[in-house]
Every structure is written in C-alpha cells, then in structure tokens.
N, CA, C and O atoms as a GROMACS GRO file, in nm:
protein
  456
    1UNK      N    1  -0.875  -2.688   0.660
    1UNK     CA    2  -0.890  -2.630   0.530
    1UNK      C    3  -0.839  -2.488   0.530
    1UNK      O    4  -0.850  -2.400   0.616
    2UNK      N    5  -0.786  -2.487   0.424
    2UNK     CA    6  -0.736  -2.310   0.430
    2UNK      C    7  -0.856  -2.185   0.381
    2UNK      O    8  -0.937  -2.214   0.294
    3UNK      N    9  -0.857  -2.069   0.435
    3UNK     CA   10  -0.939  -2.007   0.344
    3UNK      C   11  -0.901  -1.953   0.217
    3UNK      O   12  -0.808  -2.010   0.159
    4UNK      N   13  -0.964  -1.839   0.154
    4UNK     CA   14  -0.914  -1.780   0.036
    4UNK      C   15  -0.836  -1.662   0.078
    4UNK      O   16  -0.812  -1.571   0.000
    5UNK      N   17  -0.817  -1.663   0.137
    5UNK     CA   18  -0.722  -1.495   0.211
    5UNK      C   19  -0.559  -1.591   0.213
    5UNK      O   20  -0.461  -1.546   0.153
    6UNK      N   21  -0.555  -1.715   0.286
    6UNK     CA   22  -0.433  -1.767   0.281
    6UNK      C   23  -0.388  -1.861   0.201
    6UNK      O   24  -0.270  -1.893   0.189
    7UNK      N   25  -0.537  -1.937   0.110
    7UNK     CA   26  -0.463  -1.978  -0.016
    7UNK      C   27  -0.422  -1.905  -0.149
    7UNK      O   28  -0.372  -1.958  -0.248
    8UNK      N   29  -0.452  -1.775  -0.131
    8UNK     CA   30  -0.418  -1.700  -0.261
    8UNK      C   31  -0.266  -1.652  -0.156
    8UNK      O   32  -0.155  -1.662  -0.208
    9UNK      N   33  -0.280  -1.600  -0.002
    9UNK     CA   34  -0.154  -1.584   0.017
    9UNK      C   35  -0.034  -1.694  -0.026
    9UNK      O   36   0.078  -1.645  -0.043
   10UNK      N   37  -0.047  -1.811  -0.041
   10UNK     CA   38   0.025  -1.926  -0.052
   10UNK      C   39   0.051  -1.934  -0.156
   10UNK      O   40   0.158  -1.991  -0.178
   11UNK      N   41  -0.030  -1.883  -0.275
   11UNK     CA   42   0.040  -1.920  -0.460
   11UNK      C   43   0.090  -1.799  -0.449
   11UNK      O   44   0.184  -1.802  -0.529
   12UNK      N   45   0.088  -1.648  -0.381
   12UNK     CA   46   0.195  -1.552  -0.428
   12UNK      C   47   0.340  -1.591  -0.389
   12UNK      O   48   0.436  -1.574  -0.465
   13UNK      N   49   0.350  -1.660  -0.229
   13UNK     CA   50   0.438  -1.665  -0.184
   13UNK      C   51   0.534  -1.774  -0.263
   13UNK      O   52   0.652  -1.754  -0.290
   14UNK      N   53   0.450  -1.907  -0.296
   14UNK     CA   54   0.514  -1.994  -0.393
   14UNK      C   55   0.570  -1.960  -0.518
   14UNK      O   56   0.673  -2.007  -0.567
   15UNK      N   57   0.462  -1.837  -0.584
   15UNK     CA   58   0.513  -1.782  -0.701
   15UNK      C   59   0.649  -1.687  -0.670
   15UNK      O   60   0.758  -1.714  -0.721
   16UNK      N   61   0.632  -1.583  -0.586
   16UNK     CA   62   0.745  -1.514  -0.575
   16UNK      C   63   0.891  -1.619  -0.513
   16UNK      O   64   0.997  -1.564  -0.482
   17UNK      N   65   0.875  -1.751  -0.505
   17UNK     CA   66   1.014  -1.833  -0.418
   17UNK      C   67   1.039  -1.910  -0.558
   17UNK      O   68   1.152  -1.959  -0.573
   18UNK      N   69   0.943  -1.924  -0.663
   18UNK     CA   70   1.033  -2.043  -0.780
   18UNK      C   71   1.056  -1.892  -0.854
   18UNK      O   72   1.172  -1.875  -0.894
   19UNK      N   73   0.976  -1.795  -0.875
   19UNK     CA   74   1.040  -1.668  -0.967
   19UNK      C   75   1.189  -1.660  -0.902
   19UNK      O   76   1.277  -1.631  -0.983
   20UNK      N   77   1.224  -1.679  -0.787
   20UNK     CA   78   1.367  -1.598  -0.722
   20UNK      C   79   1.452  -1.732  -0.743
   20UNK      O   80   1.572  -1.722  -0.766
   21UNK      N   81   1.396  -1.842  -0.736
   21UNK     CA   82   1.471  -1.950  -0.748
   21UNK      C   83   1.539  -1.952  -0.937
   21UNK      O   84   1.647  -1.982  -0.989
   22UNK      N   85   1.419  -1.908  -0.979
   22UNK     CA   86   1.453  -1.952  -1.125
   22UNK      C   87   1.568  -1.798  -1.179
   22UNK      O   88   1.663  -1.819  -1.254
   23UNK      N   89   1.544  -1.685  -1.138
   23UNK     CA   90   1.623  -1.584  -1.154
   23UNK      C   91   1.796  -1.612  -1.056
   23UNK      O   92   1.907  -1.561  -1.073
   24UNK      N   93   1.764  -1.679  -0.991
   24UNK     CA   94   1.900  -1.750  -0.897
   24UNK      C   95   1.963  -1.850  -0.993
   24UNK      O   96   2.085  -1.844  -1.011
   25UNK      N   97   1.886  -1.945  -1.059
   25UNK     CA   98   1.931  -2.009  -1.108
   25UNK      C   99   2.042  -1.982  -1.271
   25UNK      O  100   2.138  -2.042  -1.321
   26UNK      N  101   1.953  -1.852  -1.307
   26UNK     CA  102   2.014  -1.810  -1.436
   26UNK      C  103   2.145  -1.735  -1.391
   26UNK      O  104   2.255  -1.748  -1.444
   27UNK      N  105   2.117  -1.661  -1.292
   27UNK     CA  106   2.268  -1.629  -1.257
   27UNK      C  107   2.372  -1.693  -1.217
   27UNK      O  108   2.482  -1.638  -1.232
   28UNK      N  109   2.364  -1.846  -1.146
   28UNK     CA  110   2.446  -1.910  -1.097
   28UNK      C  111   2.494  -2.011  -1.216
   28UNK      O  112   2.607  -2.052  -1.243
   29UNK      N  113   2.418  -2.028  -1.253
   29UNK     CA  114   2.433  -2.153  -1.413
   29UNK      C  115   2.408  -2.138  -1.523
   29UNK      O  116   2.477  -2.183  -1.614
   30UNK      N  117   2.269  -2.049  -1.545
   30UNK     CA  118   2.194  -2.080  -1.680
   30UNK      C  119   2.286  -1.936  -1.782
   30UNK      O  120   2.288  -1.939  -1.906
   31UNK      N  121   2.359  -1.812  -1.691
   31UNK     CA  122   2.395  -1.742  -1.767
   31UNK      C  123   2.538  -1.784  -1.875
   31UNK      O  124   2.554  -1.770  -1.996
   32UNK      N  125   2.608  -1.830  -1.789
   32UNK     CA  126   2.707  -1.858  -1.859
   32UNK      C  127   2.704  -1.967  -1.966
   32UNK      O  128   2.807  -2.028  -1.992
   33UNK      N  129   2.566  -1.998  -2.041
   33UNK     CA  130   2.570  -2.061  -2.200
   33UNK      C  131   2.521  -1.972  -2.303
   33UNK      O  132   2.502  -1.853  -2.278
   34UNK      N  133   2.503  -2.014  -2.404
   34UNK     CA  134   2.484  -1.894  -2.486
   34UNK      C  135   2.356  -1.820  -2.440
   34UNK      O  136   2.290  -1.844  -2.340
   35UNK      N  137   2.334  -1.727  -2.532
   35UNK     CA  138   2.169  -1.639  -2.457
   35UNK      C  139   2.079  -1.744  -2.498
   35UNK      O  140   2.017  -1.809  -2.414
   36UNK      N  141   2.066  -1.768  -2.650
   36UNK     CA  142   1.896  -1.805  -2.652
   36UNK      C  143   1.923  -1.921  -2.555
   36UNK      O  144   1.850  -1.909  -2.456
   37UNK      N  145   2.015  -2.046  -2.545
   37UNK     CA  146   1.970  -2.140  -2.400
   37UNK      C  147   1.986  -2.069  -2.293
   37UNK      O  148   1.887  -2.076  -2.220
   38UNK      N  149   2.075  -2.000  -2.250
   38UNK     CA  150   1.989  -1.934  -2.107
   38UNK      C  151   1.858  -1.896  -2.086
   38UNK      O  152   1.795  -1.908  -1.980
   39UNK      N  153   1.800  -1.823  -2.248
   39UNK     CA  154   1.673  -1.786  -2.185
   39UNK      C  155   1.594  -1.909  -2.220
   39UNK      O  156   1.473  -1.896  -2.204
   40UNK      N  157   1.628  -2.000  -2.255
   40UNK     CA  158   1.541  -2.129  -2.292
   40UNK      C  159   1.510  -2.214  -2.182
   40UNK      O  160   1.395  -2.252  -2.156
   41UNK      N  161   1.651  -2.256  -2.091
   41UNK     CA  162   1.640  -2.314  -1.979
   41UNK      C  163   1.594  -2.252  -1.869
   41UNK      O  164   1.546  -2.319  -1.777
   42UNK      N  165   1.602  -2.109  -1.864
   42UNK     CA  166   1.514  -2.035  -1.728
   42UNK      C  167   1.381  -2.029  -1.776
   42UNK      O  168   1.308  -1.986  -1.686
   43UNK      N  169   1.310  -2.055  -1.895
   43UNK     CA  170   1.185  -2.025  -1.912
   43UNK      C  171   1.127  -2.157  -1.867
   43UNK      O  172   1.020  -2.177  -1.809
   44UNK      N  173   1.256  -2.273  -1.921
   44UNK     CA  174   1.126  -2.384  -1.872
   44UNK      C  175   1.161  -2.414  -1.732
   44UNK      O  176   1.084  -2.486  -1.669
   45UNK      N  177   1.236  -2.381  -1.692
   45UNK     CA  178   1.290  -2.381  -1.550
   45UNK      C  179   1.106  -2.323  -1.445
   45UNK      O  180   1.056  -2.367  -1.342
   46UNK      N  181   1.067  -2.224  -1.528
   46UNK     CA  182   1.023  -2.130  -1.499
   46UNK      C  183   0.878  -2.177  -1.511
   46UNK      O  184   0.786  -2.156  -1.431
   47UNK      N  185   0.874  -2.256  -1.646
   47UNK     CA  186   0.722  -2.307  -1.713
   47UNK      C  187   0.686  -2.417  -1.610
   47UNK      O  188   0.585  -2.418  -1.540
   48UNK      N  189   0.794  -2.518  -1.612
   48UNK     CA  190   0.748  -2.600  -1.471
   48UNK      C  191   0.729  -2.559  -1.357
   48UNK      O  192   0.634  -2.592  -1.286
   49UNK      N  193   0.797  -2.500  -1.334
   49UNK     CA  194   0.747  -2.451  -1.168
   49UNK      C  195   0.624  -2.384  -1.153
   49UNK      O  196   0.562  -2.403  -1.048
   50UNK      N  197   0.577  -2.307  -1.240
   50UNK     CA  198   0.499  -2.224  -1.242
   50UNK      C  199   0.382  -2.263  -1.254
   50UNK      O  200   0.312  -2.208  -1.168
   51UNK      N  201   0.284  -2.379  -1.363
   51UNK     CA  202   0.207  -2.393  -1.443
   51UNK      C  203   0.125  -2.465  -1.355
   51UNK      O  204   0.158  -2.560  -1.284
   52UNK      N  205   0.001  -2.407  -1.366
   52UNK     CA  206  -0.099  -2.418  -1.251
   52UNK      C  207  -0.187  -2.523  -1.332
   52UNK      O  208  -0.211  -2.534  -1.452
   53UNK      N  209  -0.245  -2.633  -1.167
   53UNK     CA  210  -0.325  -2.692  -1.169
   53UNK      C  211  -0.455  -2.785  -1.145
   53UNK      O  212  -0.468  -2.816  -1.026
   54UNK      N  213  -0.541  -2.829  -1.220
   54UNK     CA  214  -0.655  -2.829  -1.055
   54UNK      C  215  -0.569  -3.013  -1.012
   54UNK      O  216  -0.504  -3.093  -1.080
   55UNK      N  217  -0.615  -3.010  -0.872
   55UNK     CA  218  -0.581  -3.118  -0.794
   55UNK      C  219  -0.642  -3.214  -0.819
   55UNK      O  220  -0.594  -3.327  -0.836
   56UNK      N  221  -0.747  -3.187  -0.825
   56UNK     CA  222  -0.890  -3.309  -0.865
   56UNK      C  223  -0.979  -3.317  -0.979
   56UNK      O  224  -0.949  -3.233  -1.064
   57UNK      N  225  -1.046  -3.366  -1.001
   57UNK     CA  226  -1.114  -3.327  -1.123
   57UNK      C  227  -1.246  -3.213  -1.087
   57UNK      O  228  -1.275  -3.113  -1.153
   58UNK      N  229  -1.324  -3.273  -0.938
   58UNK     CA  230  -1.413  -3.207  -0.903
   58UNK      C  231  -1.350  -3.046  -0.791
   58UNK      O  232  -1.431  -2.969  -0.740
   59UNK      N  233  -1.197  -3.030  -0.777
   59UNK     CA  234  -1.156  -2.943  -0.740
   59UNK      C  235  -1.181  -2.811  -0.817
   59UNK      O  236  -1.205  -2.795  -0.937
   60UNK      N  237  -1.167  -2.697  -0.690
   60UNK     CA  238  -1.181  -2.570  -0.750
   60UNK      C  239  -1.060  -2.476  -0.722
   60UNK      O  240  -1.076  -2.362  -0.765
   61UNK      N  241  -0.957  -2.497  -0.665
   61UNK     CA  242  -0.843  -2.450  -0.620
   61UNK      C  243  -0.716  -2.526  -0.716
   61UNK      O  244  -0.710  -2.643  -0.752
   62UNK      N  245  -0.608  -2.395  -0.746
   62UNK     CA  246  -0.503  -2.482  -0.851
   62UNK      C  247  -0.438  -2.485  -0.740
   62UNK      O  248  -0.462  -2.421  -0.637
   63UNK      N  249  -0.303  -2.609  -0.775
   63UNK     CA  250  -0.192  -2.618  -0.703
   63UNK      C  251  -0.050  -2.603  -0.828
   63UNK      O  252  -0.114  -2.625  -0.930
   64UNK      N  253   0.069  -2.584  -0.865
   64UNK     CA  254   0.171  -2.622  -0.902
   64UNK      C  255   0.088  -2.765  -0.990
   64UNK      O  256  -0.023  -2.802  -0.951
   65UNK      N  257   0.155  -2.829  -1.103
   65UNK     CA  258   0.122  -2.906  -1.175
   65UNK      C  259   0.215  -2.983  -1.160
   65UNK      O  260   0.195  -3.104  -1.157
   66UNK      N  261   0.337  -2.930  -1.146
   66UNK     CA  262   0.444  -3.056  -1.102
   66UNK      C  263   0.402  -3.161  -0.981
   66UNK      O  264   0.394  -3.283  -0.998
   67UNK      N  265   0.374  -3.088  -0.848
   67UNK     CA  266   0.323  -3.144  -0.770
   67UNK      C  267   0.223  -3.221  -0.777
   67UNK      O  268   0.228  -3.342  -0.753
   68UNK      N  269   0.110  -3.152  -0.815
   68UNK     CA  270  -0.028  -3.241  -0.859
   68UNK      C  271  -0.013  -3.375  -0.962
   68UNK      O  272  -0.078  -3.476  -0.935
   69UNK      N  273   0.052  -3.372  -1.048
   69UNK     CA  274   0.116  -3.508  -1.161
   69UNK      C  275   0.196  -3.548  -1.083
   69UNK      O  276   0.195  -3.671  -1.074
   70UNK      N  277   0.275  -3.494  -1.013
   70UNK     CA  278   0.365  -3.654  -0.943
   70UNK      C  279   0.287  -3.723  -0.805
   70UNK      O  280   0.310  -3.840  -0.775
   71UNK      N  281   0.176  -3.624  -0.712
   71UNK     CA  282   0.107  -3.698  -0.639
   71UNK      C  283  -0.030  -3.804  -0.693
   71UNK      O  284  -0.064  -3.904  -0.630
   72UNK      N  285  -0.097  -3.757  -0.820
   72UNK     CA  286  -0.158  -3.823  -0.855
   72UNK      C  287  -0.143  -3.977  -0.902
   72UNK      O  288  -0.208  -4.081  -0.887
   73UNK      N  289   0.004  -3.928  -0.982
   73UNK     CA  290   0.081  -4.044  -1.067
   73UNK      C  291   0.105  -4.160  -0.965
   73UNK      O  292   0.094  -4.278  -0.997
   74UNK      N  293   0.149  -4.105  -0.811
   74UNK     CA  294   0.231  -4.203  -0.738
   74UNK      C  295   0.071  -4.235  -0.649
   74UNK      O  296   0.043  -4.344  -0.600
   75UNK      N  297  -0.001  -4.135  -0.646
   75UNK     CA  298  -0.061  -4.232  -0.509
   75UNK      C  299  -0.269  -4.174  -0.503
   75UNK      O  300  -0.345  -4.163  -0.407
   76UNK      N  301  -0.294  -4.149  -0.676
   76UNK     CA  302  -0.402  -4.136  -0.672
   76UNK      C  303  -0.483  -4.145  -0.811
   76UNK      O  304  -0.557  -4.067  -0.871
   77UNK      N  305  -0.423  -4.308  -0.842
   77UNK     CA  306  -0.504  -4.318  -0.957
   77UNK      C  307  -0.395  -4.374  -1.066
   77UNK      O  308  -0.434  -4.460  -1.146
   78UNK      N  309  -0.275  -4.334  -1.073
   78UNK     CA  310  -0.222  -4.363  -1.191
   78UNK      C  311  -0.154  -4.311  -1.286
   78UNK      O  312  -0.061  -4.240  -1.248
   79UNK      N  313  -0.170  -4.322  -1.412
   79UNK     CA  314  -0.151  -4.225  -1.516
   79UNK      C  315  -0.253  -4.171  -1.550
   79UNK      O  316  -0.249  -4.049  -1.561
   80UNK      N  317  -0.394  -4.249  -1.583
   80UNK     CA  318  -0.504  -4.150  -1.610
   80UNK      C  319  -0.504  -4.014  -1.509
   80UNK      O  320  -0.475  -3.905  -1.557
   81UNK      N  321  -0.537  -4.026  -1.373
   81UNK     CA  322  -0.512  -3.919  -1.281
   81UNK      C  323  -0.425  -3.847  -1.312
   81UNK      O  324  -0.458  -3.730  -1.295
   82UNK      N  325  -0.304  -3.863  -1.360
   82UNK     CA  326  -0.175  -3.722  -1.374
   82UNK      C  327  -0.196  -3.728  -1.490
   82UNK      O  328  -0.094  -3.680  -1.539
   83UNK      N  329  -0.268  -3.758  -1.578
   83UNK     CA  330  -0.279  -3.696  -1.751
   83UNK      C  331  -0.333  -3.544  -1.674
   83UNK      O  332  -0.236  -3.498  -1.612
   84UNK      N  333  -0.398  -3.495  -1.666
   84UNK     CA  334  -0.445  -3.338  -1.683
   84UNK      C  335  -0.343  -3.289  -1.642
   84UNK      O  336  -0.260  -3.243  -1.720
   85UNK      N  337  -0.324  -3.286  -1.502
   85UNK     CA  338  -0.120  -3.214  -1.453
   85UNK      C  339  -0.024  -3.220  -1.572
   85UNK      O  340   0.038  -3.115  -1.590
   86UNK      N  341   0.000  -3.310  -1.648
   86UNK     CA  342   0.126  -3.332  -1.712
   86UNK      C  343   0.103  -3.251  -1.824
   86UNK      O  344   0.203  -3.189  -1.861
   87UNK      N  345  -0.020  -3.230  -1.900
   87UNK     CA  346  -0.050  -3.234  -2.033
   87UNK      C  347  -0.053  -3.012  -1.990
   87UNK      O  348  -0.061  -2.927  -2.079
   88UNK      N  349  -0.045  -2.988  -1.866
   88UNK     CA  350  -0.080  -2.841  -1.802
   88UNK      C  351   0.107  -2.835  -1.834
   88UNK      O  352   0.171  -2.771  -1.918
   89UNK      N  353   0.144  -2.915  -1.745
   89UNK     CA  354   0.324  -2.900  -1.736
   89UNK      C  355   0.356  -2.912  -1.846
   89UNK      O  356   0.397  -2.801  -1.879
   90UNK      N  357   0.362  -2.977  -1.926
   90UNK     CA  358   0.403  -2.974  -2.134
   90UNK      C  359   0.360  -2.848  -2.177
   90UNK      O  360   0.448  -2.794  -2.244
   91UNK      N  361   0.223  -2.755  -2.160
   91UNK     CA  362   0.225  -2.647  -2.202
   91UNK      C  363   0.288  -2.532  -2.141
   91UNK      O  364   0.345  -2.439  -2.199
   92UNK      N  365   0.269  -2.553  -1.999
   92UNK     CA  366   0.389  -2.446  -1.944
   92UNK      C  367   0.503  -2.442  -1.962
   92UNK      O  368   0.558  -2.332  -1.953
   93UNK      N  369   0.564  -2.534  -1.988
   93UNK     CA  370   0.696  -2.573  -2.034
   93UNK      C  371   0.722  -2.497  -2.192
   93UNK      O  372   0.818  -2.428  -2.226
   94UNK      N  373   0.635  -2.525  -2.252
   94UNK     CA  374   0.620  -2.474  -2.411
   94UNK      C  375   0.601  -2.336  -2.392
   94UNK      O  376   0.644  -2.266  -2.484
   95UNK      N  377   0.543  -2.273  -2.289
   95UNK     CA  378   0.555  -2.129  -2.282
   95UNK      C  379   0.638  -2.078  -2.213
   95UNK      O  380   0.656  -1.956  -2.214
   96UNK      N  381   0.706  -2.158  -2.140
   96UNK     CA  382   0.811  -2.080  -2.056
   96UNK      C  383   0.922  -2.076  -2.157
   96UNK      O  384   0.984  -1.972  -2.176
   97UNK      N  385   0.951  -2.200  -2.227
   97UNK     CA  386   1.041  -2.115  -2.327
   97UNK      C  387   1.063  -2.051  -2.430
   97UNK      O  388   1.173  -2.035  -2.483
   98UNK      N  389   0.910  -1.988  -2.485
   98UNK     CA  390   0.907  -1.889  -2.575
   98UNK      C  391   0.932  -1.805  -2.493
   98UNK      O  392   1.021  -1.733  -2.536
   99UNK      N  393   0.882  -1.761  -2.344
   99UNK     CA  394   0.892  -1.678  -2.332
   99UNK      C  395   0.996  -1.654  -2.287
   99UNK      O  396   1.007  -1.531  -2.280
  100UNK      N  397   1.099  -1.715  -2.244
  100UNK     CA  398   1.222  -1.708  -2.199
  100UNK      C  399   1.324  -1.634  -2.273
  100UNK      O  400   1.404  -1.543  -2.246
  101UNK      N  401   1.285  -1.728  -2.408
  101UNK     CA  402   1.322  -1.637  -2.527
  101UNK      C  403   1.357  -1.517  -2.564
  101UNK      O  404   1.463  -1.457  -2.577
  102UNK      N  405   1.205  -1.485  -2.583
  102UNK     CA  406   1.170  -1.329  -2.618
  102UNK      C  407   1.163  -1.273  -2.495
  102UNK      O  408   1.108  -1.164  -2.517
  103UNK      N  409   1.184  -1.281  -2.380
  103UNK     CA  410   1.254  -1.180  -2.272
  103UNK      C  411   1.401  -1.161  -2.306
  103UNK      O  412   1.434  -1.045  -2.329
  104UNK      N  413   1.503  -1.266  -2.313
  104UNK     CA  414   1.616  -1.203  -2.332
  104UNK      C  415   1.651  -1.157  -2.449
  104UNK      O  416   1.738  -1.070  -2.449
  105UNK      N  417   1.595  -1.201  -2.577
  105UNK     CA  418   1.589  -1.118  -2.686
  105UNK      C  419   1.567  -0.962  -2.704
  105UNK      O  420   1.615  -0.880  -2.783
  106UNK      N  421   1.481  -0.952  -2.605
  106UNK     CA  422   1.464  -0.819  -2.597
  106UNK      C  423   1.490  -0.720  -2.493
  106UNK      O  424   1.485  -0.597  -2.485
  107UNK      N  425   1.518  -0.805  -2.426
  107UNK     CA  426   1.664  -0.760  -2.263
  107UNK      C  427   1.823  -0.700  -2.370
  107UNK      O  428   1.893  -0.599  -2.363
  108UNK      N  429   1.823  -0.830  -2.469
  108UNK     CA  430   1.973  -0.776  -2.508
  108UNK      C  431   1.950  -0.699  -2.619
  108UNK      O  432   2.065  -0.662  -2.646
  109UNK      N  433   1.877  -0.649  -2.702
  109UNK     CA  434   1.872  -0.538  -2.792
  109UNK      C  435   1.833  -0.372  -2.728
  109UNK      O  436   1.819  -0.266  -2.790
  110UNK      N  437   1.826  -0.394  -2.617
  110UNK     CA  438   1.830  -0.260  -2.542
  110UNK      C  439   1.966  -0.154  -2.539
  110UNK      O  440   2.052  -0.159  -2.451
  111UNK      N  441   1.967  -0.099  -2.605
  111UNK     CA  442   2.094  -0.039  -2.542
  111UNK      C  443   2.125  -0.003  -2.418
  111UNK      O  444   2.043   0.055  -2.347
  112UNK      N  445   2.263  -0.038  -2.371
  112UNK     CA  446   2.326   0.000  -2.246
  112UNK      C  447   2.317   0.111  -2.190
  112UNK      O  448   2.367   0.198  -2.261
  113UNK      N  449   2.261   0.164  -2.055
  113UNK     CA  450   2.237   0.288  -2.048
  113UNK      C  451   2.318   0.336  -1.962
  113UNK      O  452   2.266   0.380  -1.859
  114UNK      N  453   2.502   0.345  -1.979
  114UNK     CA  454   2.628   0.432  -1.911
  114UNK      C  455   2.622   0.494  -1.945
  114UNK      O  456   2.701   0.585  -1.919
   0.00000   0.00000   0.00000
C-alpha cells in the first residue's frame, strides 16, 4: 500500500507528465488549426487526462478517471462500475474545453510585449 506522502507524490508527478504531454501536444499538432480548436482540443486533451476519480465506491483515494472507467468497465463489474468514472470524464472533458477556450482567448488578446 502506498502512504499519503507518496500517493499525493504520484498525482503531482502524473499531473505535471499529462500537463507537459498536453502542452507538447498543442505545439506539435493542436497549434497549427485554428485557435478556438486548438484551445478546444488541448482542453479536452487536458479534461481527460486530468479528471479525478474514486476507484471504488467504498474508496478514499482518486485515481485518473480514464483509468478507473476503463479498469472497471473491462474487469470490475461492467458498465454499472465505470458509470461514476465516465460520467467524472464527460465533465472534465466539458471543462477542459471551456477552459481551453478562455485560456487562449485571453493568451491572444494580450498584447505582444517587443
């Protein structure tokens, strides 16, 4: 079992590797379409990876929701079991790309500072 010193170390480290993944990703692909889908596809790029969830029902530790809905789905229960994961991933998803949005919305009304 892990403690709480190395499972909170483990969601920063996860968080800071899909943040660099998903900022990798906008530069290698997602920039070159227009802005609002760039910032649309890095947000949900961003909403999935990100969107935390409990593992179990009687769990007290989140994991990733992607993970948790596709292990539940395949090998603990079903679909009832990955309803809570999925229904977590649909809203992260829904917030990653507002917010995806209104980050580059307001990334590009900045003026240039040469």
């Amino acid at each position: 079992m892990m403690t709480t010193t190395s499972y909170l170390f483990a969601l920063v480290i996860y968080s800071l590797a899909a943040g660099l993944g998903c900022r990798l990703l906008y530069v290698m692909v997602f920039r070159h379409l227009s802005p609002m889908w760039s910032g649309a596809t890095t947000g949900l790029v961003a909403g999935l990876l990100l969107a935390p969830s409990y593992a179990a029902v009687d769990a007290n530790t989140l994991a990733p929701a992607l993970i948790t809905g596709v292990f539940n789905l395949l090998f603990a229960g079903g679909m009832e079991a990955a309803l809570g994961p999925f229904l977590m991933l649909a809203l992260g998803a829904v917030v990653g790309v507002i917010v995806g949005i209104i980050t580059l919305r307001v990334s590009m009304s900045r003026p240039s500072q040469q």
